[in-house]
C-alpha angles and dihedrals in degrees: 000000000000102000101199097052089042087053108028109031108011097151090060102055083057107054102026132204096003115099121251086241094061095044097058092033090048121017108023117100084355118069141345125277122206117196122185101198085188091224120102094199088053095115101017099111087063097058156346150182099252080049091059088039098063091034085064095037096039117025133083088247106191121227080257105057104065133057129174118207133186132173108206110033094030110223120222118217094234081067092076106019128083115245077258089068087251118141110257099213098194088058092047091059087045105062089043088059082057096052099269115135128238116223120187107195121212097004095162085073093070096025120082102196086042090055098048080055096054094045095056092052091045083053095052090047106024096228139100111293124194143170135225122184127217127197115179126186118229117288091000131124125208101182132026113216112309135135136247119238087218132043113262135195110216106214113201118219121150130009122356136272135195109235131185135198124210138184120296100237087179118040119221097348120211121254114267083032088124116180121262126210122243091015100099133028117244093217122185128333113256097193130004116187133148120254117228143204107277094012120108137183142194123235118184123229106266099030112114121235149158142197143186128169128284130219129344094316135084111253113233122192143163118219111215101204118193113198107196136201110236134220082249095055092059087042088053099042075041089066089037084065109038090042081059092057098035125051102201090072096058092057119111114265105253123300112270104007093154092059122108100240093040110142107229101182102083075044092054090042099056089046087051090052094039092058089052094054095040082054083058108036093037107120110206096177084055104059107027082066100055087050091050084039092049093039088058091042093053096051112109112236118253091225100163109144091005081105101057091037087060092074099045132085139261137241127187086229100055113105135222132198125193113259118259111252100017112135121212144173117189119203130180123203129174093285115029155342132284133197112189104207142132117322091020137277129353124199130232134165123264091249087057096073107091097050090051093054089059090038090058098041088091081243117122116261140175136197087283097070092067093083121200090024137115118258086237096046088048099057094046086064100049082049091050089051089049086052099064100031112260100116144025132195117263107234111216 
């Protein structure tokens, strides 16, 4: 994996020579983009089949965290579970064997090198990323057309499939707005193409597809699944807030609306009346920041080798730098300081302040860059920092 591209500049890696600008301005939420990285071990150091075959043989696998699809025969989830709801492994291998498909969902919860992944792509979009891994024997089908209630990047790593893409008969679904069969045509395919090794495309959420594997190999891919928040959301979370200041939007809608003889026009008119004063009292600072203060909350820490750093010992030479990746928000208040990170709040003194301004510059710091405090003070806050994963050590 090339560390640098996958933590610094992921978005890049997945759609190519166009620009950032033009794929959000373009493609994203809008149409498909297909990139052929011409380069089969593109994506290799994230995964491979020997890594999904351990993962099934050696982990503690929870009754979560696997799924098994086919089209034709449909396989039903009691075929490969215990009457306790555990993954019964051998018939897991079984019925791949017979052309069903193995999905590991949210493997980058139990991945490293997945989650680093994740983390940098949640970084890029500020929303909720999460992976779900596909392993398809050859000339076999999971899942017939149907469309995804969120957009997905299709990550290519081992073997080919045909994929085609159809019509969007529903435009930026909800989440939750699952497709139903029979409840669309499929219509005709707009574009058809073989995934390769190395190659990856985007498919935004809506858009109708299907896939089977292609040639004498099993098809392995990773689906990159991006679970935005919506303008509706932050109108919604908006009213929240204005029905908590203002009474008058908490009261009943009127008694016996429902009836036939009901008179709808006082109701029309308080609605009316309602929108307009929503338009005035709605407080977009406000709540813009609780989403961008929730989404940073809600990240999980990059704590690797915080662990073994806890039990050696500092020096007021030794040098820190702030995580990639890591989002923050410091705050001050009267009586203390504030980092907003992964996990919630944590607590420093007033004096503090300063020094963790510098320390979350992305700039190196030492001790010495908390001014006016004690050297032992100092370096229980840098450990403090190293606890929750905001900073690691820089090895010379």
């Amino acid at each position: 994996m090339q560390e640098p591209g996958w933590t610094n500049d992921p978005l890049s890696i997945l759609i190519g020579a166009i620009s950032q600008e033009e794929f959000f301005a373009a493609y994203y939420e809008q149409k498909a983009l297909l990139h052929d990285h011409n380069n089969p071990e593109q994506f290799a150091d994230l995964l491979s089949i020997t890594r999904v075959d351990d993962i099934i043989a050696s982990s503690e696998l929870p009754p979560a965290s696997l799924d098994m699809a086919r089209k034709e025969p449909p396989i039903k989830r009691s075929y490969y579970t215990f009457k306790n709801g555990n993954i019964d492994r051998g018939a897991v291998i079984r019925h791949y064997q017979q052309g069903a498909t193995i999905i590991l969902n949210q493997l980058h919860l139990a991945d490293k090198k997945l989650a680093t992944f994740v983390r940098a792509l949640e970084n890029v979009f500020s929303t909720h990323v999460q992976t779900n891994v596909y392993l398809t024997p050859p000339n076999s089908q999971g899942f017939s057309t149907h469309y995804d209630d969120h957009d997905v990047f299709i990550l290519q790593i081992k073997g080919e499939k045909i994929w085609r893409l159809y019509r969007k008969p529903i435009d930026n679904p909800y989440r939750g707005e699952s497709f139903k069969s029979g409840e669309y045509e499929v219509g005709d395919i707009e574009k058809e193409f073989i995934l390769k090794a190395g190659d990856c495309i985007y498919i935004p959420r809506g858009m109708m597809h299907d896939a089977e594997s292609h040639g004498e190999d099993p098809s392995l891919h990773i689906t990159v699944g991006l679970l935005v928040k919506k303008w509706a959301d932050l109108m919604l979370e908006a009213m929240s807030e204005v029905a908590l200041r203002h009474p008058k939007f908490r009261r009943s809608i009127p008694p016996g609306f429902a009836r036939e003889n009901f008179d709808k026009q006082k109701a029309a008119k308080v609605f009316t009346e309602l929108v307009e004063e929503f338009k005035t009292e709605a407080n977009f600072e406000e709540v813009f920041t609780f989403f961008k203060e929730s989404f940073i909350r809600f990240r999980g820490p990059d704590v690797s080798g915080s662990l073994v750093e806890a039990s050696k010992a500092m020096e007021p030479s030794d040098k820190y730098v702030r995580r990639t990746n890591s989002q923050v928000l410091l705050r001050c208040s009267d009586k203390e300081s504030i980092i907003i990170c992964g996990g919630g709040n944590i607590h420093f003194g007033l004096e503090a302040y300063s020094g963790l301004e510098t320390a979350m510059s992305g700039e190196s710091f030492t001790m010495a860059d908390f001014k006016g405090i004690e050297l032992e003070e100092a370096e229980d806050i840098i450990r403090k920092l190293n606890a929750f994963g905001l900073v690691k050590k820089i090895k010379e």
